[in-house]
C-alpha positions as CSV (number, residue, x, y, z in Angstrom):
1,X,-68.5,36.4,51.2
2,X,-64.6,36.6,50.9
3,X,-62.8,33.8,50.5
4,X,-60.9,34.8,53.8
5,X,-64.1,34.7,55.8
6,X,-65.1,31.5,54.6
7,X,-62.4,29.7,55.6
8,X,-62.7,31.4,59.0
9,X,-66.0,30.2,59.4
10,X,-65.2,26.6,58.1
11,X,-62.3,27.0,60.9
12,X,-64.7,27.9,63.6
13,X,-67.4,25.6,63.1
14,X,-64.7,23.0,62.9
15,X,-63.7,23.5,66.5
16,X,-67.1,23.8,67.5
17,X,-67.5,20.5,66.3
18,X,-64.9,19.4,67.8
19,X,-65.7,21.0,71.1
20,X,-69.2,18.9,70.7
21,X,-67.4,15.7,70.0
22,X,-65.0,15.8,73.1
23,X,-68.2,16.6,75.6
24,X,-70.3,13.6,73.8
25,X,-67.6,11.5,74.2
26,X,-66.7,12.4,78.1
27,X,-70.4,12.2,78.8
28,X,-70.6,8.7,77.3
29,X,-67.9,7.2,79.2
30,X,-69.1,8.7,82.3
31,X,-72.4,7.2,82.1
32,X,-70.8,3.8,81.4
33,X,-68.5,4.5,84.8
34,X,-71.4,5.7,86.7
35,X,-73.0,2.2,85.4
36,X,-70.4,0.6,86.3
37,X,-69.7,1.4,90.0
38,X,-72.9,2.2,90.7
39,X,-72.4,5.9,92.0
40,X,-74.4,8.9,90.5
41,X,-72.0,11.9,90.9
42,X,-69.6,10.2,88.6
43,X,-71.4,11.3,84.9
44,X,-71.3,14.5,86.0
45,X,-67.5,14.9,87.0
46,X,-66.8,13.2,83.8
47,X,-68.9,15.5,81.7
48,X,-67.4,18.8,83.4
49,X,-64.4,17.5,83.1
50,X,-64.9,17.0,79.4
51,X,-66.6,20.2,79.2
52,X,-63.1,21.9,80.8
53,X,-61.2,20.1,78.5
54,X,-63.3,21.1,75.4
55,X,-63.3,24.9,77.0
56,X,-59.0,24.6,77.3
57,X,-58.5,23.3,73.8
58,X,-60.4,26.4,72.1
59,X,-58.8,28.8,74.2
60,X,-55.6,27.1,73.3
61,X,-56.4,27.2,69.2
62,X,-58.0,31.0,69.5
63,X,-54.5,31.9,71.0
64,X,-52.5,30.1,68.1
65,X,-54.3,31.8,65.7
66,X,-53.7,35.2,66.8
67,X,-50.0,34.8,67.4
């Protein structure tokens, strides 16, 4: 594997760990609101909105790299 590739790959899995990270999190803190004021739609509009959010921000660092 060229060194070029590898570092593309390390770049990828980076944001797909990333990507991971930012739904975890959004899902975590939507359970705890959903907890909190008792409503069960809540976890789920928190975790799509995390999972929009995660979507945006690798569409935004695929762009930057192909400028």
């Amino acid at each position: 594997m060229s060194d070029n590739k590898f570092r593309l790959a390390i770049k990828y899995s980076g944001i797909a760990i990333q990507m991971a990270l930012i739904i975890v999190v959004f899902n975590f803190f939507g359970e705890k609101l959903g907890d909190r004021f008792e409503k069960e739609w809540i976890p789920s509009l928190i975790t799509l909105l995390g999972v929009f959010l995660a979507m945006f921000s690798v569409i935004i660092q695929v762009l930057k790299e192909n400028k």
